[in-house]
mmCIF file as Biopython writes it, N, C-alpha, C and O atoms, coordinates in Angstrom:
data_model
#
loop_
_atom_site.group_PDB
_atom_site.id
_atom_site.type_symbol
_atom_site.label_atom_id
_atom_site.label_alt_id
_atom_site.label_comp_id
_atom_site.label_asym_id
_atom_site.label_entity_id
_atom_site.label_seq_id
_atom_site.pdbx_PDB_ins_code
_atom_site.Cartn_x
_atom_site.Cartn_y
_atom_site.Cartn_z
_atom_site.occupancy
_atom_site.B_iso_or_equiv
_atom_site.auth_seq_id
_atom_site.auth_asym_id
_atom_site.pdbx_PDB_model_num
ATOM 1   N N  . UNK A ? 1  ? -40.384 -7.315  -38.168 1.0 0.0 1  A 1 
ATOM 2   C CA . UNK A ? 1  ? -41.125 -8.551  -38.136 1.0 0.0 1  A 1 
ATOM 3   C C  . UNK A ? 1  ? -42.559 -8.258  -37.732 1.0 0.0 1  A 1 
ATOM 4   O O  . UNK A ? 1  ? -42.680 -7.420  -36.839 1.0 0.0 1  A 1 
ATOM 5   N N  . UNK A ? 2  ? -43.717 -8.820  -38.248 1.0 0.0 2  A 1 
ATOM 6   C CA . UNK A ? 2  ? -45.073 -8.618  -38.089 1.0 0.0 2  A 1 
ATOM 7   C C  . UNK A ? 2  ? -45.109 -9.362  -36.637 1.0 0.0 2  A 1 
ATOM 8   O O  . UNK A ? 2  ? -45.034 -8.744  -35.574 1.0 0.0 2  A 1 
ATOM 9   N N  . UNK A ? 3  ? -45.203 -10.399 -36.716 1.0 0.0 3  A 1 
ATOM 10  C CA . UNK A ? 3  ? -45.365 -10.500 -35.353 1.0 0.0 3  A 1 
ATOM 11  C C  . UNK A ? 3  ? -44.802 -10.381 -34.354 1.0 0.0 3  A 1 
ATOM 12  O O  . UNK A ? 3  ? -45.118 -11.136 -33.433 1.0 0.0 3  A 1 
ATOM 13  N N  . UNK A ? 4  ? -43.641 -9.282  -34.133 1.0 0.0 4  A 1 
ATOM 14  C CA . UNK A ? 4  ? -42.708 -8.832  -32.932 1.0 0.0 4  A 1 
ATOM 15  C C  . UNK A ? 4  ? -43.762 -7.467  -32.965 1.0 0.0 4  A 1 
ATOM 16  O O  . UNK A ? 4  ? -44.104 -6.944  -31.905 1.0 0.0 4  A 1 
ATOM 17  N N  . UNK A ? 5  ? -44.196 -6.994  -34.179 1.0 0.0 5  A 1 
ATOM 18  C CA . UNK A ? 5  ? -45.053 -5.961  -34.024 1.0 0.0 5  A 1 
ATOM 19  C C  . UNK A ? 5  ? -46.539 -6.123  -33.514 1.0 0.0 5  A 1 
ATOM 20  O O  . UNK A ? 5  ? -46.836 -5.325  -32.625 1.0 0.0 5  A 1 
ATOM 21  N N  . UNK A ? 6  ? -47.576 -7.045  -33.925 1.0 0.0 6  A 1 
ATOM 22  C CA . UNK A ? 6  ? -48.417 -7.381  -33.432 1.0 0.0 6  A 1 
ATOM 23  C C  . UNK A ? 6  ? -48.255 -7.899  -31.886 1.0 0.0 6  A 1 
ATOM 24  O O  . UNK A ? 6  ? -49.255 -7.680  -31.202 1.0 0.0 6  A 1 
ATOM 25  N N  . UNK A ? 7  ? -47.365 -8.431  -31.340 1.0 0.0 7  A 1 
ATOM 26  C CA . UNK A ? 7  ? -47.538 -8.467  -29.834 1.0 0.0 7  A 1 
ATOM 27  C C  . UNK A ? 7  ? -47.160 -7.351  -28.722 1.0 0.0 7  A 1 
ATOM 28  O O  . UNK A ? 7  ? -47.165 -7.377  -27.491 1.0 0.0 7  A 1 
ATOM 29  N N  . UNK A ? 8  ? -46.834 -6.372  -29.667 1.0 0.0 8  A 1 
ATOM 30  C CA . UNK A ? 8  ? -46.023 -5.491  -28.911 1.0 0.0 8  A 1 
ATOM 31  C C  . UNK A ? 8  ? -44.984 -5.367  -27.554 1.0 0.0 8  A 1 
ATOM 32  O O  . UNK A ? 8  ? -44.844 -4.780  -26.481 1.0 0.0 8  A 1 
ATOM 33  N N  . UNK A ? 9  ? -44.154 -6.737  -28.768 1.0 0.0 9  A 1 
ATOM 34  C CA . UNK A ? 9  ? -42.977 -6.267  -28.567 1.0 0.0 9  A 1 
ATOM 35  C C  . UNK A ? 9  ? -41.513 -5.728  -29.010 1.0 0.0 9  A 1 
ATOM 36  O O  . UNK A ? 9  ? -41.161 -6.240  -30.073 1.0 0.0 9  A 1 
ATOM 37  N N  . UNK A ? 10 ? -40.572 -4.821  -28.459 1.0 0.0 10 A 1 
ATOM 38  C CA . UNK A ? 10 ? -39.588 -4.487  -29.258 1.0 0.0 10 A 1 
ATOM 39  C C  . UNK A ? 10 ? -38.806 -4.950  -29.477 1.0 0.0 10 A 1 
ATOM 40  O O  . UNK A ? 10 ? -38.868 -6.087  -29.008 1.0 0.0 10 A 1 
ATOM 41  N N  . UNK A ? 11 ? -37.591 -4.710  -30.184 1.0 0.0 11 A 1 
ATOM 42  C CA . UNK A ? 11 ? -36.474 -5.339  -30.723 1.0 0.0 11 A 1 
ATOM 43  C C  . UNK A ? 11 ? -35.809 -6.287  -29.885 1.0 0.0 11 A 1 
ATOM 44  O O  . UNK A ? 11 ? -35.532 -7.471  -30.073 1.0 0.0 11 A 1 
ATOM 45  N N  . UNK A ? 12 ? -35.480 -5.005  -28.278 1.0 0.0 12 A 1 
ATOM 46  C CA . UNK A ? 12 ? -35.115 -5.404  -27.596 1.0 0.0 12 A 1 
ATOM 47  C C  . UNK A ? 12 ? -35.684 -6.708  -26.265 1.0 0.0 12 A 1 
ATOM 48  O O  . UNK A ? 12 ? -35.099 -7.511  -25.538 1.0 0.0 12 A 1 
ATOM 49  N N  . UNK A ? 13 ? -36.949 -6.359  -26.481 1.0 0.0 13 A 1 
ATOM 50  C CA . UNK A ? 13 ? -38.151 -7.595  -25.890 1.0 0.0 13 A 1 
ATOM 51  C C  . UNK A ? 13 ? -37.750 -9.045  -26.716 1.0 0.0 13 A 1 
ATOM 52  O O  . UNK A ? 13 ? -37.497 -10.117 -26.166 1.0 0.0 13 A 1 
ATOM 53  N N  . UNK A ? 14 ? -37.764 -8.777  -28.193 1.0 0.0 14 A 1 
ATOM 54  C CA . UNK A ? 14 ? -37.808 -10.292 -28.834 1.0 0.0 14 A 1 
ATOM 55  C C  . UNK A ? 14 ? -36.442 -11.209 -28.390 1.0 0.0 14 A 1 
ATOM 56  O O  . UNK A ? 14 ? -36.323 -12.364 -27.982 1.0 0.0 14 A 1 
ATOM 57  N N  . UNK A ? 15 ? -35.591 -10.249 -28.638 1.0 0.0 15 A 1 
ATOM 58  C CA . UNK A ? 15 ? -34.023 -10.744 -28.488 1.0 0.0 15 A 1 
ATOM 59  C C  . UNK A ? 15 ? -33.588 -11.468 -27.221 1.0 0.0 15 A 1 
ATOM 60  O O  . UNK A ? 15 ? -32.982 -12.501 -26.940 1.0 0.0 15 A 1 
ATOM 61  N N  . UNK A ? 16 ? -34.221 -10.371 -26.534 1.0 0.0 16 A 1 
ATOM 62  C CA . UNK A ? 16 ? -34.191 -11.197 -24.767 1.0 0.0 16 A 1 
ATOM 63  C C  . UNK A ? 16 ? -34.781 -12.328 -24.602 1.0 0.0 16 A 1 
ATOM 64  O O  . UNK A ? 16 ? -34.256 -13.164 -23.867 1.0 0.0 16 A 1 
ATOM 65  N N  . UNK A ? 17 ? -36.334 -12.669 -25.429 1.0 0.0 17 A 1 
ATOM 66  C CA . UNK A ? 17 ? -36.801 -14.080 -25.143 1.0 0.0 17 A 1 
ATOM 67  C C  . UNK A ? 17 ? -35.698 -14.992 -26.156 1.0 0.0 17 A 1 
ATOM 68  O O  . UNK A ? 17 ? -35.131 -15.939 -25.612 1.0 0.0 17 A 1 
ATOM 69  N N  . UNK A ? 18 ? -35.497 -14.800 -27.143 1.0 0.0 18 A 1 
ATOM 70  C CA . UNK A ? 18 ? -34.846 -15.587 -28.063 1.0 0.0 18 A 1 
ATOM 71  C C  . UNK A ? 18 ? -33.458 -15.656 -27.601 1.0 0.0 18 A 1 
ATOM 72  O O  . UNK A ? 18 ? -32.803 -16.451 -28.275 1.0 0.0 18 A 1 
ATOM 73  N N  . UNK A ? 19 ? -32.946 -15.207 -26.876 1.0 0.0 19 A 1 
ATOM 74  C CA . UNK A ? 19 ? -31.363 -15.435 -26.391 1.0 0.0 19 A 1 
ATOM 75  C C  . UNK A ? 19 ? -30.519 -14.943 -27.507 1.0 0.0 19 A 1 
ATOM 76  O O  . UNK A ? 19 ? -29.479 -15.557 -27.745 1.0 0.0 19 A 1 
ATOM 77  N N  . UNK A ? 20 ? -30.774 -14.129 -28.067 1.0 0.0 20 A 1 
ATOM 78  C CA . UNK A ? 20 ? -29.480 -13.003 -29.056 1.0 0.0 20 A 1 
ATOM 79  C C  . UNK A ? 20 ? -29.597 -11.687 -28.945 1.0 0.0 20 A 1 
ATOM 80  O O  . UNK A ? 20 ? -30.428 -11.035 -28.313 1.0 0.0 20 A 1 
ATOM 81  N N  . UNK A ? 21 ? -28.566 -11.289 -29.706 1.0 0.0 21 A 1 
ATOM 82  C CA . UNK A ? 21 ? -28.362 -9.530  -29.467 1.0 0.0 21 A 1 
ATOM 83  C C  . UNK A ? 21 ? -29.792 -8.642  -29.958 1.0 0.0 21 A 1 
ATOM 84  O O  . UNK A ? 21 ? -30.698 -9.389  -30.328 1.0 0.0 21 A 1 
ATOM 85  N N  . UNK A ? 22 ? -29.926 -8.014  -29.979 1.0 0.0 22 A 1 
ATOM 86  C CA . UNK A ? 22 ? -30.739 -6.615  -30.026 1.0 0.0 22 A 1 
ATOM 87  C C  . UNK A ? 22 ? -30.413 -6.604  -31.636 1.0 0.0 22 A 1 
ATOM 88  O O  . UNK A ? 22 ? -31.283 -7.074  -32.368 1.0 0.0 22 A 1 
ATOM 89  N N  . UNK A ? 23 ? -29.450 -6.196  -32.109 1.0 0.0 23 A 1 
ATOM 90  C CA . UNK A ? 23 ? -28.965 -6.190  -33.338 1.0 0.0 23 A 1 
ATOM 91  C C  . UNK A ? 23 ? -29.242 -7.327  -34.667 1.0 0.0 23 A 1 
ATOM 92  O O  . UNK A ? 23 ? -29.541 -7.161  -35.849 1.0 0.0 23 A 1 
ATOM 93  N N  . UNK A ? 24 ? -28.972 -8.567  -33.802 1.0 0.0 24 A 1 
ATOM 94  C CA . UNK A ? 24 ? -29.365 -9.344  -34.710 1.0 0.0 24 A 1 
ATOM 95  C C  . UNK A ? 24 ? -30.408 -9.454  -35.394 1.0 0.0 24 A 1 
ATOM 96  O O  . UNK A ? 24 ? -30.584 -9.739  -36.579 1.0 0.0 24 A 1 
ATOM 97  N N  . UNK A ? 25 ? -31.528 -9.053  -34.042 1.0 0.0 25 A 1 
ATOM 98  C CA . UNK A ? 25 ? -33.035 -9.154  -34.555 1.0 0.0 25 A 1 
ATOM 99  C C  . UNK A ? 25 ? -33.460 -8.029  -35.543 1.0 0.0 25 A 1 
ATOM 100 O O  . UNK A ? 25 ? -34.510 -7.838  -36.156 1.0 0.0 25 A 1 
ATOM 101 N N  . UNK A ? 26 ? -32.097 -7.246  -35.478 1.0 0.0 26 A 1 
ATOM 102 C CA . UNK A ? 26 ? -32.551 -5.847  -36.422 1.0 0.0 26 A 1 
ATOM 103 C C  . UNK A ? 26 ? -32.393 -6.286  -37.756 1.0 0.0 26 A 1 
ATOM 104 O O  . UNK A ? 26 ? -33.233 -6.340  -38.655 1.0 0.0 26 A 1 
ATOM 105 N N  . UNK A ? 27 ? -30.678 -6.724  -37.754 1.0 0.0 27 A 1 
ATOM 106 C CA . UNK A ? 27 ? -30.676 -7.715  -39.298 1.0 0.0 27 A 1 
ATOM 107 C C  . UNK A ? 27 ? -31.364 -8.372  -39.577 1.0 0.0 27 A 1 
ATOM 108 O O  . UNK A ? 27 ? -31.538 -8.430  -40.794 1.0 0.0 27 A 1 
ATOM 109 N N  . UNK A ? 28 ? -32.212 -9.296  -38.709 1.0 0.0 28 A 1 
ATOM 110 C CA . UNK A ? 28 ? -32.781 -9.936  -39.336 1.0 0.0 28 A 1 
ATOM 111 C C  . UNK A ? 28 ? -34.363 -9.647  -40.035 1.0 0.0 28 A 1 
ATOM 112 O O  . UNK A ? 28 ? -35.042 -10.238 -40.875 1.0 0.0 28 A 1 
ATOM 113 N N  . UNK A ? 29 ? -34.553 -8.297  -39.128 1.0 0.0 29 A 1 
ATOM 114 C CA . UNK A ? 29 ? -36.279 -7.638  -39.855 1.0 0.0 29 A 1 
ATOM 115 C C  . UNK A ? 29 ? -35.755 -7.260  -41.520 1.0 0.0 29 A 1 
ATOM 116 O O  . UNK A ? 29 ? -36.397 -7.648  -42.496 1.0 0.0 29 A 1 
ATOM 117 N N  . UNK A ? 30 ? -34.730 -6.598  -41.604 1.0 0.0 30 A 1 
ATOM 118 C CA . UNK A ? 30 ? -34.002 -5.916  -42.632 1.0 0.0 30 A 1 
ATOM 119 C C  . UNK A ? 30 ? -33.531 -6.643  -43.993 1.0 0.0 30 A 1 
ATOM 120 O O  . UNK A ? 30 ? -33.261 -6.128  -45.077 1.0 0.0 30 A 1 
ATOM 121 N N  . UNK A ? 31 ? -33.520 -7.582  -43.723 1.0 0.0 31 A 1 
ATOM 122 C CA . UNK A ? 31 ? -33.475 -8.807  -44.311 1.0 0.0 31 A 1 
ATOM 123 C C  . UNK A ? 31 ? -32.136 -8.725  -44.958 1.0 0.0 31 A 1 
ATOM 124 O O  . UNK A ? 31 ? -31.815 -8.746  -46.146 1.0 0.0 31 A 1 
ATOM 125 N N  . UNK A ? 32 ? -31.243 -8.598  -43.550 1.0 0.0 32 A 1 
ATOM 126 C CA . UNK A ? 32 ? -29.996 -8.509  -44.317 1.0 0.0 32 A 1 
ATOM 127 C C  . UNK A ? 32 ? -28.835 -9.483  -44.674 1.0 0.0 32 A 1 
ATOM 128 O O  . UNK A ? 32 ? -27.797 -9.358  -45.323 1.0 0.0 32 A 1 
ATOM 129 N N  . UNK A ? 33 ? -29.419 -10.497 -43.994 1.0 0.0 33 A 1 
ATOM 130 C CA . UNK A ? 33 ? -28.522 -11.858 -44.229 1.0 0.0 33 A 1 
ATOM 131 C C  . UNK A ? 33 ? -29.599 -12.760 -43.706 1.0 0.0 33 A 1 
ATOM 132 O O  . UNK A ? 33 ? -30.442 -12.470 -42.857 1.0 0.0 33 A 1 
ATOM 133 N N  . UNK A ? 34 ? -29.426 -14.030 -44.411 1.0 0.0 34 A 1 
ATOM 134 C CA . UNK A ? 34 ? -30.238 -15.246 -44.057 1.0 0.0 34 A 1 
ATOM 135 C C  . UNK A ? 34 ? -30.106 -15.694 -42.200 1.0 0.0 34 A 1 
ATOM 136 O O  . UNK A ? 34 ? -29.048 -15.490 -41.604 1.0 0.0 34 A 1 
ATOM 137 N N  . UNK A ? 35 ? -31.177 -16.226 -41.580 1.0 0.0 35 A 1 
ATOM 138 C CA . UNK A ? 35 ? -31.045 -17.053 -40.644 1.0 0.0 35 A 1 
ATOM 139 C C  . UNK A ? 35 ? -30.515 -18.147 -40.727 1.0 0.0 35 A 1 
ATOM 140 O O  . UNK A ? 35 ? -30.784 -18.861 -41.693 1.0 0.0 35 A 1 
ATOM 141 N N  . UNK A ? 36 ? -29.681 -18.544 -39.807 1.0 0.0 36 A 1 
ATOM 142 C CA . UNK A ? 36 ? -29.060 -20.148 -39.415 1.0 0.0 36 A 1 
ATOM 143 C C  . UNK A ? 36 ? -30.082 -20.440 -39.135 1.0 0.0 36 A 1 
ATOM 144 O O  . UNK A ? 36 ? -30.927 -19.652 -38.712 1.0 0.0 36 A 1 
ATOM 145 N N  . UNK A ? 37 ? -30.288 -21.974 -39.353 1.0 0.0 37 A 1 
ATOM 146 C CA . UNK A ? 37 ? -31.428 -23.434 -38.541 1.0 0.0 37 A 1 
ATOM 147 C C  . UNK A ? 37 ? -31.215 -22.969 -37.401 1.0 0.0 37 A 1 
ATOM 148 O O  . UNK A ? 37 ? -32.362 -22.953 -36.955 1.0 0.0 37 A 1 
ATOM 149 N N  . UNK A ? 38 ? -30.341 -22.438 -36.322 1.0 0.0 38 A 1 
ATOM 150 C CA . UNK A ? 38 ? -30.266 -22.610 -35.300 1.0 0.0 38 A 1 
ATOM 151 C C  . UNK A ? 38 ? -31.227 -21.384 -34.254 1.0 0.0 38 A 1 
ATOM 152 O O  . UNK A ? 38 ? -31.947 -21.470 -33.259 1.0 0.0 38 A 1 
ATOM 153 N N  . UNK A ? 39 ? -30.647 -20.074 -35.317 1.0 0.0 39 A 1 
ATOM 154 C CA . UNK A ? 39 ? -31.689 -18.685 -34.696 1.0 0.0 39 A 1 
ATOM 155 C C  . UNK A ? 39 ? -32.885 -19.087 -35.299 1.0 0.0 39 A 1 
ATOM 156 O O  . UNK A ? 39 ? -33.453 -19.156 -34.209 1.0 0.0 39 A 1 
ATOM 157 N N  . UNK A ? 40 ? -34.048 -19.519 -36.342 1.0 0.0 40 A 1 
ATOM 158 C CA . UNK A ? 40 ? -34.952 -19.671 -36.642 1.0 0.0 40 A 1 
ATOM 159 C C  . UNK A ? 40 ? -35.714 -20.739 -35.501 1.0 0.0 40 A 1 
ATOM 160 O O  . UNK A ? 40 ? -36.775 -20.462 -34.940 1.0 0.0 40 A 1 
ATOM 161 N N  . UNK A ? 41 ? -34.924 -22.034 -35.284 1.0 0.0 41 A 1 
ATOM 162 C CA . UNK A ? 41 ? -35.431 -22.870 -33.821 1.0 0.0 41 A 1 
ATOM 163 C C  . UNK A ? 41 ? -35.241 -21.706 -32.408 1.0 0.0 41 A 1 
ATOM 164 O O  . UNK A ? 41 ? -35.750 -22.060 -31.345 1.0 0.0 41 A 1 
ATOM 165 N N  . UNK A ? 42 ? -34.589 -20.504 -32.458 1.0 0.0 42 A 1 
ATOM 166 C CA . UNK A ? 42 ? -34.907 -20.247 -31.186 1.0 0.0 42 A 1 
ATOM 167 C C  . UNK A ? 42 ? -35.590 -18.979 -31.165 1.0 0.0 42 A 1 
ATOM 168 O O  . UNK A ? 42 ? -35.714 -18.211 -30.211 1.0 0.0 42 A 1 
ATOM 169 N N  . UNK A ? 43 ? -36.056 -18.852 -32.458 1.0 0.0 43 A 1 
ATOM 170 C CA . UNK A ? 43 ? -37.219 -17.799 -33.264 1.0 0.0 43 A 1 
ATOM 171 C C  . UNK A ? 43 ? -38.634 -18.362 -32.377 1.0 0.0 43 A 1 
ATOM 172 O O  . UNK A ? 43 ? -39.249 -17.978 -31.382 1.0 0.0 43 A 1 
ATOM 173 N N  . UNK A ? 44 ? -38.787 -19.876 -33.690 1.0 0.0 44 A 1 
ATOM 174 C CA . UNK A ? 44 ? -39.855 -21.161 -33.033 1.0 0.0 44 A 1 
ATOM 175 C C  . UNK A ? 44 ? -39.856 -21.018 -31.539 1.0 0.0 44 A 1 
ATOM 176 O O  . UNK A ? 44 ? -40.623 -20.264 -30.940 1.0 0.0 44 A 1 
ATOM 177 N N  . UNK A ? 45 ? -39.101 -21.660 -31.061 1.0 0.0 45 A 1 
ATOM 178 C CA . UNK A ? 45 ? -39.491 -21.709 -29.294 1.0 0.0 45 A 1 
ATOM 179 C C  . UNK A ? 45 ? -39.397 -20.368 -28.609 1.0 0.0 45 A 1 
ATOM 180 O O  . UNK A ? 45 ? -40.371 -20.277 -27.862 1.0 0.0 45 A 1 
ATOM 181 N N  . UNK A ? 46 ? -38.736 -19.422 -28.550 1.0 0.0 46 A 1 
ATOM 182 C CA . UNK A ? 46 ? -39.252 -18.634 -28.446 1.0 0.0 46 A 1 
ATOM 183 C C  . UNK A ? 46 ? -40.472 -17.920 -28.580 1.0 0.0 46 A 1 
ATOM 184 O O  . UNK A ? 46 ? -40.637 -17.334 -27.510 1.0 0.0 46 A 1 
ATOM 185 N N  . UNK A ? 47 ? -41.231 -17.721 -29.206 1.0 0.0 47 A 1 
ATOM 186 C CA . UNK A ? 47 ? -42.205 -16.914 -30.061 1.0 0.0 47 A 1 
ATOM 187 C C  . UNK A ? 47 ? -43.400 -17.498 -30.664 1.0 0.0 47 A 1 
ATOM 188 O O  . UNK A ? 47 ? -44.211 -16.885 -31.359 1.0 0.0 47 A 1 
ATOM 189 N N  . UNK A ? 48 ? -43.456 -19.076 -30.252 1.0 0.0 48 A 1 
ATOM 190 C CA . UNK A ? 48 ? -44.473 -19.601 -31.108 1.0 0.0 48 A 1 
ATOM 191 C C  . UNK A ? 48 ? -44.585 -19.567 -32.572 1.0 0.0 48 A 1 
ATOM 192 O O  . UNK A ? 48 ? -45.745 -19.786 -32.923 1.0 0.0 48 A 1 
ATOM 193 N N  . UNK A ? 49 ? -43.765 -19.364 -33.555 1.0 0.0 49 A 1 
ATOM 194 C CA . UNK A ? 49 ? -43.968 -19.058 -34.784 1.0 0.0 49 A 1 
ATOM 195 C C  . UNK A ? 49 ? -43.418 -20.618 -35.760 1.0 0.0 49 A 1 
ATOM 196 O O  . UNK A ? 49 ? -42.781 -21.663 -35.631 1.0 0.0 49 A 1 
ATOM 197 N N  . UNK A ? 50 ? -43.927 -20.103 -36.395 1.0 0.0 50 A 1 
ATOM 198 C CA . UNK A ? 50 ? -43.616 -21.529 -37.790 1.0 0.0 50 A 1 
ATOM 199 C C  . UNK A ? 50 ? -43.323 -21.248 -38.855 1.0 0.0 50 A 1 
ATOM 200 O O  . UNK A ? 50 ? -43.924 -20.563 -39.682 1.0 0.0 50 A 1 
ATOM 201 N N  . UNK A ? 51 ? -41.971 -21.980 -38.927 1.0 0.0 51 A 1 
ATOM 202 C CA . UNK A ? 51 ? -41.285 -21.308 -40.571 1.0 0.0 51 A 1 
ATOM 203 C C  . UNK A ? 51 ? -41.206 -22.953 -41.560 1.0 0.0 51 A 1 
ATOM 204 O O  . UNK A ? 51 ? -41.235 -24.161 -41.327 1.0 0.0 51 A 1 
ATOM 205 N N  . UNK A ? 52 ? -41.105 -22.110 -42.626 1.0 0.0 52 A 1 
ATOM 206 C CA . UNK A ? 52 ? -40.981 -23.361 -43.763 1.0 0.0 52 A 1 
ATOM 207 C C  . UNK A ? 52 ? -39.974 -23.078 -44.616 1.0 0.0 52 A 1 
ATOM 208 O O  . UNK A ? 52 ? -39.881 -21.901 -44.965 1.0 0.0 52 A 1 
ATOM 209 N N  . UNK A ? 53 ? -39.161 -23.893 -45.061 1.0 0.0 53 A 1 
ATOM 210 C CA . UNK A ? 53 ? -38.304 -23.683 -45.930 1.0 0.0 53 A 1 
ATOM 211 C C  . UNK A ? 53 ? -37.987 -24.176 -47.401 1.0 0.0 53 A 1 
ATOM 212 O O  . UNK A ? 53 ? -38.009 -25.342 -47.793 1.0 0.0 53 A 1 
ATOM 213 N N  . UNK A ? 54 ? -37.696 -23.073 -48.110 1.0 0.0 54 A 1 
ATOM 214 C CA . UNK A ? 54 ? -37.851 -24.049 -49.387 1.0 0.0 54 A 1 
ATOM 215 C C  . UNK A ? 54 ? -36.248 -24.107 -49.835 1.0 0.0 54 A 1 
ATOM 216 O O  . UNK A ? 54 ? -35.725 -22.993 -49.811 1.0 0.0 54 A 1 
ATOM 217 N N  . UNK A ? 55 ? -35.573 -24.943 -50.145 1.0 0.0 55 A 1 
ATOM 218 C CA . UNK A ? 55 ? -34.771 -24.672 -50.548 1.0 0.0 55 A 1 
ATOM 219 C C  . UNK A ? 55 ? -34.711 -25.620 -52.764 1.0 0.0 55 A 1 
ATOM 220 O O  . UNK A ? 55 ? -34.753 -26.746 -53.259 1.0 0.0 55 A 1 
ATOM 221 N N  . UNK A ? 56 ? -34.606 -24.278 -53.206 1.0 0.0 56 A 1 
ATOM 222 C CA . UNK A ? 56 ? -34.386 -24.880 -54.400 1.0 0.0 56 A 1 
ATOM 223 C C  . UNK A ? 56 ? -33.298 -23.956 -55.566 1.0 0.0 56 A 1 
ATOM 224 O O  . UNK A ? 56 ? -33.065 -22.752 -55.457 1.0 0.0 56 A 1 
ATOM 225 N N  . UNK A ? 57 ? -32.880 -24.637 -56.384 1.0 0.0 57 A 1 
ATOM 226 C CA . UNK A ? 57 ? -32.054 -23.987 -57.371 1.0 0.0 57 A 1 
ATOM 227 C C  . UNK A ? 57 ? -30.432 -23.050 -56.966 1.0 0.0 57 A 1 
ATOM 228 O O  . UNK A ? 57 ? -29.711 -22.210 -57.503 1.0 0.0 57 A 1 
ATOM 229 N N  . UNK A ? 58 ? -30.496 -23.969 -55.491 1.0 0.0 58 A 1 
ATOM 230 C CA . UNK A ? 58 ? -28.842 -22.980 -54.884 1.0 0.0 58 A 1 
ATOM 231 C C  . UNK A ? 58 ? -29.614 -21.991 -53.814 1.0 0.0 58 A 1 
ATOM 232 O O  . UNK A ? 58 ? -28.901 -21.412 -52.994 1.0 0.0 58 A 1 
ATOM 233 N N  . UNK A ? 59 ? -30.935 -21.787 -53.785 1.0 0.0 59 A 1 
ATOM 234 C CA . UNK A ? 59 ? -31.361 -20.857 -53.067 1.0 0.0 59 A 1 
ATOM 235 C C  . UNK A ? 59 ? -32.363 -21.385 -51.673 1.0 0.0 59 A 1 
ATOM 236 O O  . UNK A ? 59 ? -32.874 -22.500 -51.568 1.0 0.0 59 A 1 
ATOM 237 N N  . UNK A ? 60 ? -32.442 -20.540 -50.927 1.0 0.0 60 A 1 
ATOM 238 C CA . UNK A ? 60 ? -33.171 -20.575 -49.378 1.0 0.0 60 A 1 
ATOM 239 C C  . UNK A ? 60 ? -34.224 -19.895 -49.480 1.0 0.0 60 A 1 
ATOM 240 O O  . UNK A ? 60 ? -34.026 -18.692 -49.307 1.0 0.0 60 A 1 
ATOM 241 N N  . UNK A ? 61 ? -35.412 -20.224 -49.722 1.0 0.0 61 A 1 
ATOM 242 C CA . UNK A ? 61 ? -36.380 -19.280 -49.169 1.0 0.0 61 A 1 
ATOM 243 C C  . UNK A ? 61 ? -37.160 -19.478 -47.752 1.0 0.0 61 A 1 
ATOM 244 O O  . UNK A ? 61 ? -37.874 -20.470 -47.607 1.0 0.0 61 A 1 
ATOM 245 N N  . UNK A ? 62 ? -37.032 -18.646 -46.849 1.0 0.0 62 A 1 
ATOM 246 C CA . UNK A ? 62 ? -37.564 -18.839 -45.379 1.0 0.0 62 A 1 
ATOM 247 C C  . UNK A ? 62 ? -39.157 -17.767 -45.478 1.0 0.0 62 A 1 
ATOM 248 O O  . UNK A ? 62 ? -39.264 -16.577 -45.776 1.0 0.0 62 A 1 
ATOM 249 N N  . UNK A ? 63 ? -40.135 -18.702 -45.124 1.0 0.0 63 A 1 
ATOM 250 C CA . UNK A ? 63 ? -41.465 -18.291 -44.822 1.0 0.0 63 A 1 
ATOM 251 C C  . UNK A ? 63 ? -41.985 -18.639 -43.644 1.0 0.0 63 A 1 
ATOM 252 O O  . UNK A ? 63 ? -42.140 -19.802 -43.269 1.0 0.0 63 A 1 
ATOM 253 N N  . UNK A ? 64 ? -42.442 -17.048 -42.653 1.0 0.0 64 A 1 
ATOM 254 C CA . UNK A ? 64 ? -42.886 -17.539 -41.178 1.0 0.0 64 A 1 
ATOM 255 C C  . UNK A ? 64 ? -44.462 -17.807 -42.003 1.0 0.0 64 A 1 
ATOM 256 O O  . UNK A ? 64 ? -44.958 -17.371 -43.042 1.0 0.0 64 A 1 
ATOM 257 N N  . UNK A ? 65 ? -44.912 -18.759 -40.927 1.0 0.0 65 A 1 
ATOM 258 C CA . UNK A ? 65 ? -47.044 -19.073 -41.194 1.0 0.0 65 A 1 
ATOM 259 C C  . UNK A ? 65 ? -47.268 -18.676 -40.299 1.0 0.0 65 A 1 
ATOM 260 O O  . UNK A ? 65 ? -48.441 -18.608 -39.931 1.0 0.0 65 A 1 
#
């Protein structure tokens, strides 16, 4: 994630503010399965960040701004 990298912090830094595993945050740089509404809101409060979602044609697209 760019901005877990620009603040310098690590995997294990983000996860701890966001309240999930170490791991997850790995899947989730990796882009190995979609986020729930629920880890993306504790992405947001956590981290200050802002996502948008598009959802069209059966599909999810998630964009942090």
């Amino acid at each position: 994630m760019d901005h877990r990298a620009r603040h310098g912090l690590s995997q294990r830094d983000l996860a701890r503010l966001v309240g999930i595993a170490q791991p997850a945050i790995s899947r989730l740089e990796q882009a190995e399965h979609q986020p729930s509404l629920e880890t993306l809101a504790k992405l947001s409060r956590a981290a200050g960040l802002i996502f948008h979602l598009e959802v069209t044609d059966g599909a999810v697209d998630v964009v942090e701004t």
